[in-house]
N, CA and C atoms as a LAMMPS dump frame, in Angstrom:
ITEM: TIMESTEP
0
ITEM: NUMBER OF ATOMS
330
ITEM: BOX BOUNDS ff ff ff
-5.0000000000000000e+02 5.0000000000000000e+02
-5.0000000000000000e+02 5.0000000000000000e+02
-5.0000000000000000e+02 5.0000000000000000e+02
ITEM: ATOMS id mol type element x y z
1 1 1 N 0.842 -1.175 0
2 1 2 C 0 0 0
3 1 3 C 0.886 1.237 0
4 2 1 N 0.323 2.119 -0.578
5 2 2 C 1.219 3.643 -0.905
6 2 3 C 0.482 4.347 0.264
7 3 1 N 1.825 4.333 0.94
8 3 2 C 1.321 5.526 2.26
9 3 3 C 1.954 7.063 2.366
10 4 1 N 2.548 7.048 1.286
11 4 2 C 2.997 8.957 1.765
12 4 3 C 2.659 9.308 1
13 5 1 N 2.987 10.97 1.341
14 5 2 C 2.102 12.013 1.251
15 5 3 C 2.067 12.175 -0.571
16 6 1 N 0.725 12.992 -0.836
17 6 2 C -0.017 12.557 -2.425
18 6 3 C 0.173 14.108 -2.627
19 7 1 N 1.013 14.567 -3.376
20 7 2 C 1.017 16.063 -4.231
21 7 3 C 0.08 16.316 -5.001
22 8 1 N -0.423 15.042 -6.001
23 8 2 C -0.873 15.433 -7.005
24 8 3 C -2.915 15.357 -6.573
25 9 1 N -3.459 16.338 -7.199
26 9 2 C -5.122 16.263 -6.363
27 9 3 C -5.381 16.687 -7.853
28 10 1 N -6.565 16.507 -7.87
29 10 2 C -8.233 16.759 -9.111
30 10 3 C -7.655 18.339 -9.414
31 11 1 N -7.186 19.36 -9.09
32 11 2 C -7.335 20.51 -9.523
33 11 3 C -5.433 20.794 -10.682
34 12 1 N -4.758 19.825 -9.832
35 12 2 C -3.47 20.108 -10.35
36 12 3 C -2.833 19.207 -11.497
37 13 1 N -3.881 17.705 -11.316
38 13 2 C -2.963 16.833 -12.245
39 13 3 C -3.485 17.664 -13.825
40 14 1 N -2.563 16.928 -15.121
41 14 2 C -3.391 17.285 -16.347
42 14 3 C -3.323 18.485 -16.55
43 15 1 N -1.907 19.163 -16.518
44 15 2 C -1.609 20.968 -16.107
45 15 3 C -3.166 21.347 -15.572
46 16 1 N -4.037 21.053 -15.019
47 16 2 C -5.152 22.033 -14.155
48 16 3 C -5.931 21.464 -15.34
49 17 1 N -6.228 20.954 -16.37
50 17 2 C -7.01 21.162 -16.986
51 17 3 C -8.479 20.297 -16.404
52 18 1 N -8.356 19.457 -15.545
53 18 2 C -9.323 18.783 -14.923
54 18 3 C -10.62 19.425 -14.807
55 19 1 N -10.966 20.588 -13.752
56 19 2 C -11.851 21.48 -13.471
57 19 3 C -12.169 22.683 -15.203
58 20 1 N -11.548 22.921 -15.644
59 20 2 C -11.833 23.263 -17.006
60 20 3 C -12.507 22.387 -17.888
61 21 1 N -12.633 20.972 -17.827
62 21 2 C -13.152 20.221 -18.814
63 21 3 C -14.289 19.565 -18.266
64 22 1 N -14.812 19.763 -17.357
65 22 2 C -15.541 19.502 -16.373
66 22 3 C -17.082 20.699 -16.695
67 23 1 N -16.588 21.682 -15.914
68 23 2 C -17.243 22.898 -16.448
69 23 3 C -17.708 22.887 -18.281
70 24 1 N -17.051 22.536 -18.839
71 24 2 C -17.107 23.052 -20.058
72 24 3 C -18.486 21.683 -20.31
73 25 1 N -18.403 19.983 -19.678
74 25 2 C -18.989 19.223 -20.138
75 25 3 C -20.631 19.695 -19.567
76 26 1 N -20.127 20.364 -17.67
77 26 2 C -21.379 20.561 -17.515
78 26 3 C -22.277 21.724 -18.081
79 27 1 N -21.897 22.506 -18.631
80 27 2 C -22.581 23.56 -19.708
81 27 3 C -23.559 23.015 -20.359
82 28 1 N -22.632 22.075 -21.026
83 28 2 C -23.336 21.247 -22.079
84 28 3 C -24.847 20.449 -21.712
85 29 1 N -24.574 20.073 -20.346
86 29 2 C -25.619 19.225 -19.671
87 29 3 C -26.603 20.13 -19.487
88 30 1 N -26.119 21.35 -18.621
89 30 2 C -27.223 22.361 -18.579
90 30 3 C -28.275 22.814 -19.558
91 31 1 N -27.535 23.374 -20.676
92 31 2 C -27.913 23.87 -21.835
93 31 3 C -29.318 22.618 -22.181
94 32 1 N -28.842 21.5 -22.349
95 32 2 C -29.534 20.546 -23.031
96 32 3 C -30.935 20.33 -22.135
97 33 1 N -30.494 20.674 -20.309
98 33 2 C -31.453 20.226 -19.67
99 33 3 C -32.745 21.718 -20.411
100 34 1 N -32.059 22.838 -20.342
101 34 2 C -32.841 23.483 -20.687
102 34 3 C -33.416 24.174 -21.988
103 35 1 N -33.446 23.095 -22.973
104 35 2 C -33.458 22.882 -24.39
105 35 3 C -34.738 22.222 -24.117
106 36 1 N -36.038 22.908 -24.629
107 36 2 C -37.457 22.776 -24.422
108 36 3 C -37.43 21.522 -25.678
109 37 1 N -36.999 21.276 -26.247
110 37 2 C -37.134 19.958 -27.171
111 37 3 C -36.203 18.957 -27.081
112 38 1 N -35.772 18.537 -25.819
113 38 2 C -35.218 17.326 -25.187
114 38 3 C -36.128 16.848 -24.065
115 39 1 N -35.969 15.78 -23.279
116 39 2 C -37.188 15.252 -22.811
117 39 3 C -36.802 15.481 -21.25
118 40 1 N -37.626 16.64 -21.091
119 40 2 C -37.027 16.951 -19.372
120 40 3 C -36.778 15.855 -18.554
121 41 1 N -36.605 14.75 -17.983
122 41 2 C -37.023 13.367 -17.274
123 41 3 C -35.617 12.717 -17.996
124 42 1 N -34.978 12.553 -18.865
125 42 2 C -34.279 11.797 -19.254
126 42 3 C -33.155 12.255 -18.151
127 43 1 N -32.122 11.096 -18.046
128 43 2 C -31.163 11.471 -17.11
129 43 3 C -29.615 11.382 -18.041
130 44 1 N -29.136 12.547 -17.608
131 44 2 C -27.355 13.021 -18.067
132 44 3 C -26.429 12.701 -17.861
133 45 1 N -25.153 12.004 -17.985
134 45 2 C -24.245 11.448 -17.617
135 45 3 C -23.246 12.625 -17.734
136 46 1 N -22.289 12.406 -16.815
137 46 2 C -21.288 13.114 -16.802
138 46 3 C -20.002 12.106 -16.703
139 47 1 N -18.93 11.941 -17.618
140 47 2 C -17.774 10.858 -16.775
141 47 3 C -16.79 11.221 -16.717
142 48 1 N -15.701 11.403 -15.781
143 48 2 C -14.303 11.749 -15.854
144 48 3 C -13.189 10.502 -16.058
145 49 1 N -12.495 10.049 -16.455
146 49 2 C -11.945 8.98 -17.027
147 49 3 C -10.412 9.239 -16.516
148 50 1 N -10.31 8.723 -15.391
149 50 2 C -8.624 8.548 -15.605
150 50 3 C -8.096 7.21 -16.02
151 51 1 N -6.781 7.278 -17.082
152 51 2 C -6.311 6.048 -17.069
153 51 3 C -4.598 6.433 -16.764
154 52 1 N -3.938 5.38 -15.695
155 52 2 C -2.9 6.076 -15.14
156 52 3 C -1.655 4.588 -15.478
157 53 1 N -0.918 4.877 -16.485
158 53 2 C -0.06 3.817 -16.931
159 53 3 C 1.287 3.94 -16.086
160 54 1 N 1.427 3.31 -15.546
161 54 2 C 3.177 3.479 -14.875
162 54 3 C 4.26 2.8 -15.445
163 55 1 N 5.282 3.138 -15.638
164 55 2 C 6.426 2.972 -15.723
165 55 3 C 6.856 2.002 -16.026
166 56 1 N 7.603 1.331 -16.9
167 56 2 C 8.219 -0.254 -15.852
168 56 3 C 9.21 -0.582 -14.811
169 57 1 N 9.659 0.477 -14.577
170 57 2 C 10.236 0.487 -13.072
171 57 3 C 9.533 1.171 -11.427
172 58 1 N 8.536 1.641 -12.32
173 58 2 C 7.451 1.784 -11.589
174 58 3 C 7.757 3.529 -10.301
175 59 1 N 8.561 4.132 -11.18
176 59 2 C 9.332 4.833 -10.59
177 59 3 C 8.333 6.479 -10.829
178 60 1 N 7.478 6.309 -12.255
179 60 2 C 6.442 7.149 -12.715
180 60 3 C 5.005 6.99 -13.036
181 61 1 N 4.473 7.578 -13.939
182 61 2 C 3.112 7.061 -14.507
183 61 3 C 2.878 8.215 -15.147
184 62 1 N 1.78 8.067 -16.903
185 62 2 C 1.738 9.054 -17.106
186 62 3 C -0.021 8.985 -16.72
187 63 1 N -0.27 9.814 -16.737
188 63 2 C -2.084 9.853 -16.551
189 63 3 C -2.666 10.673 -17.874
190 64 1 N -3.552 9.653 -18.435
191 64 2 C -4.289 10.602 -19.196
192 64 3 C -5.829 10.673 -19.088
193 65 1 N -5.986 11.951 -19.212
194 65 2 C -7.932 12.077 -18.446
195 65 3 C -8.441 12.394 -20.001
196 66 1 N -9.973 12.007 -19.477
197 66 2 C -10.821 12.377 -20.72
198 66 3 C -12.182 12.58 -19.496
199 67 1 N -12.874 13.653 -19.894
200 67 2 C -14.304 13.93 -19.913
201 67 3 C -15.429 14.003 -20.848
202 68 1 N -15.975 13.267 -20.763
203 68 2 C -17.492 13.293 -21.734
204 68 3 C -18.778 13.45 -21.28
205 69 1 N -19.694 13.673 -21.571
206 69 2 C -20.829 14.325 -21.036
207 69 3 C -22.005 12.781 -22.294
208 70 1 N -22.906 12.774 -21.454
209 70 2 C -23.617 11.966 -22.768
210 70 3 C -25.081 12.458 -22.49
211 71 1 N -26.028 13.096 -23.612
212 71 2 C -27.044 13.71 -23.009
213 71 3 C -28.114 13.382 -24.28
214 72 1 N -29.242 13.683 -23.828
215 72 2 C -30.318 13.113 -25.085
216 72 3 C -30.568 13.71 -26.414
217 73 1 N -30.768 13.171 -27.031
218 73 2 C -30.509 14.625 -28.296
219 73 3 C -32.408 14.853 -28.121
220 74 1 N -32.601 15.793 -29.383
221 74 2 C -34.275 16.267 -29.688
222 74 3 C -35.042 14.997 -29.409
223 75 1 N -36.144 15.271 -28.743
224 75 2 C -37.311 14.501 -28.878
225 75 3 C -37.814 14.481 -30.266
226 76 1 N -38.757 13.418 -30.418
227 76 2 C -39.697 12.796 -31.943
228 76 3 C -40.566 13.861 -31.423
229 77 1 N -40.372 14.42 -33.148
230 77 2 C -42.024 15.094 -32.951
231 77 3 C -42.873 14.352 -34.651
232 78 1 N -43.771 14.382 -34.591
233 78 2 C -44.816 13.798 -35.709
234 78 3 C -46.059 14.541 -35.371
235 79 1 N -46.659 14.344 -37.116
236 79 2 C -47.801 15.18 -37.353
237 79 3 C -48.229 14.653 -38.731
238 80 1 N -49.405 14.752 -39.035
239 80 2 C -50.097 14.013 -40.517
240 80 3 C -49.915 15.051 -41.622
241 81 1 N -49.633 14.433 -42.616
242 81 2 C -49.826 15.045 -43.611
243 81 3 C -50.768 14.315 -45.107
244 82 1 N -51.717 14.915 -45.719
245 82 2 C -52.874 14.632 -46.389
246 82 3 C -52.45 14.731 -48.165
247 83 1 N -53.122 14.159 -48.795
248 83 2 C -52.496 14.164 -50.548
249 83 3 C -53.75 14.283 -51.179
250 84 1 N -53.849 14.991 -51.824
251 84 2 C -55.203 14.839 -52.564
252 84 3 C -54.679 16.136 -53.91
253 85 1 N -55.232 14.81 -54.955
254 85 2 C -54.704 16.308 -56.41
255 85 3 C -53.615 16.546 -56.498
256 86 1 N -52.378 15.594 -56.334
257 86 2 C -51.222 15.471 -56.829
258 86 3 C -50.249 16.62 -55.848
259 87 1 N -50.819 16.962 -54.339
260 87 2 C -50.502 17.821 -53.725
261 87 3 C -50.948 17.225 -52.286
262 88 1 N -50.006 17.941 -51.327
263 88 2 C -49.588 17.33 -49.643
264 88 3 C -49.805 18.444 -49.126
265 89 1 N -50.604 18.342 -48.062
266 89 2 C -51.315 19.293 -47.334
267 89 3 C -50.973 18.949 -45.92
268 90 1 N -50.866 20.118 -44.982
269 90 2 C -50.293 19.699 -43.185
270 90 3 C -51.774 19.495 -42.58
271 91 1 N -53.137 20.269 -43.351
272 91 2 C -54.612 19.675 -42.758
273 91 3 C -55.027 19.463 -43.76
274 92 1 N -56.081 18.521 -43.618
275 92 2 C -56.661 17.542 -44.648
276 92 3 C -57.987 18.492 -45.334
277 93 1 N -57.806 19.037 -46.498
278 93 2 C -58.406 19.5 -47.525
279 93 3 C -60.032 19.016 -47.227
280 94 1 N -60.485 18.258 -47.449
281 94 2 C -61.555 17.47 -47.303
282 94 3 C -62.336 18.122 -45.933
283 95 1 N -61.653 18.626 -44.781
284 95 2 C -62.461 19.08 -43.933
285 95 3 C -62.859 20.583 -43.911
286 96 1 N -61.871 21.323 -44.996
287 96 2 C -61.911 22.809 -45.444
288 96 3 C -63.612 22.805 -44.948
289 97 1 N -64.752 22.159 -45.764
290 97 2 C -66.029 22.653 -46.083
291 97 3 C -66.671 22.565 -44.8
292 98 1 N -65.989 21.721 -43.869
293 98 2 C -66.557 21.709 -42.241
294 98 3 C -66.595 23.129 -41.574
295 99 1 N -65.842 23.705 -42.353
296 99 2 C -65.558 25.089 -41.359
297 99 3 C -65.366 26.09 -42.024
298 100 1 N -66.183 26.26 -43.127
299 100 2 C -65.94 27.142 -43.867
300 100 3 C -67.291 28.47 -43.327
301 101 1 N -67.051 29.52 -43.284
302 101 2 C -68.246 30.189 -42.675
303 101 3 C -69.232 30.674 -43.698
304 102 1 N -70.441 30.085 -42.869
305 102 2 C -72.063 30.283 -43.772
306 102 3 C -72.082 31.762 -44.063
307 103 1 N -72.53 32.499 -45.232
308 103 2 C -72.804 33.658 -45.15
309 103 3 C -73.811 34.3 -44.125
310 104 1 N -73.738 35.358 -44.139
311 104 2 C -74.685 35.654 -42.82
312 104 3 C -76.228 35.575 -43.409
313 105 1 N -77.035 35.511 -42.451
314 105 2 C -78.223 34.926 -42.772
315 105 3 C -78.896 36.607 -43.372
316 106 1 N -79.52 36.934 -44.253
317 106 2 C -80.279 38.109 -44.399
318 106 3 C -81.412 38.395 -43.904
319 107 1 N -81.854 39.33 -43.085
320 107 2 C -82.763 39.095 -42.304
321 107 3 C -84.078 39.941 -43.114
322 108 1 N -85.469 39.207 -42.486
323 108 2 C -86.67 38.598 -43.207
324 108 3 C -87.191 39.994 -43.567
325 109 1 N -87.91 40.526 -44.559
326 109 2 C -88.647 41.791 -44.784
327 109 3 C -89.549 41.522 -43.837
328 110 1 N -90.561 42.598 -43.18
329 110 2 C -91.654 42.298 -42.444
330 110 3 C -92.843 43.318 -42.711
């Protein structure tokens, strides 16, 4: 077991860049949480990755970090679209006459 004292901490290894890449992933998370066309409820990953290779005399190690963020992209959106007469319509033609407004009624001589 390695018992003395540890110089190296989360803010210093990786010239400092640790807390910089961090920030930068959680932006990303933010942003997305508050991106009205992602699915509020889905949950965000954040990962910091060290992999720390030593030496073969075991005398060093180099460490290399990675951060990634993994977040949901756009929600499905869908909606109908109608064909009639060699032409595609977003509302269906056919109900135009449902709602088309009656002229006003003329009212009766007396």
């Amino acid at each position: 077991m390695f018992d003395g004292p540890v110089d190296a901490n989360i803010g210093n290894i990786c010239n400092g860049s640790v807390p910089e890449r961090f920030e930068h992933e959680m932006k990303k998370i933010l942003a997305n949480i508050a991106d009205v066309n992602t699915d509020p409820e889905a949950k965000r990953c954040l990962t910091l990755e060290f992999k720390i290779a030593p030496s073969p005399d075991r005398k060093s190690a180099v460490i290399t970090f990675g951060c990634k963020s993994k977040i949901p992209g756009a929600t499905a959106v869908s909606s109908s679209i109608f064909f009639a007469k060699g032409q595609a319509y977003t509302e269906d033609p056919r109900q135009a006459a449902l709602f088309a407004k009656e002229a006003p009624a003329t009212p009766k001589a007396q």
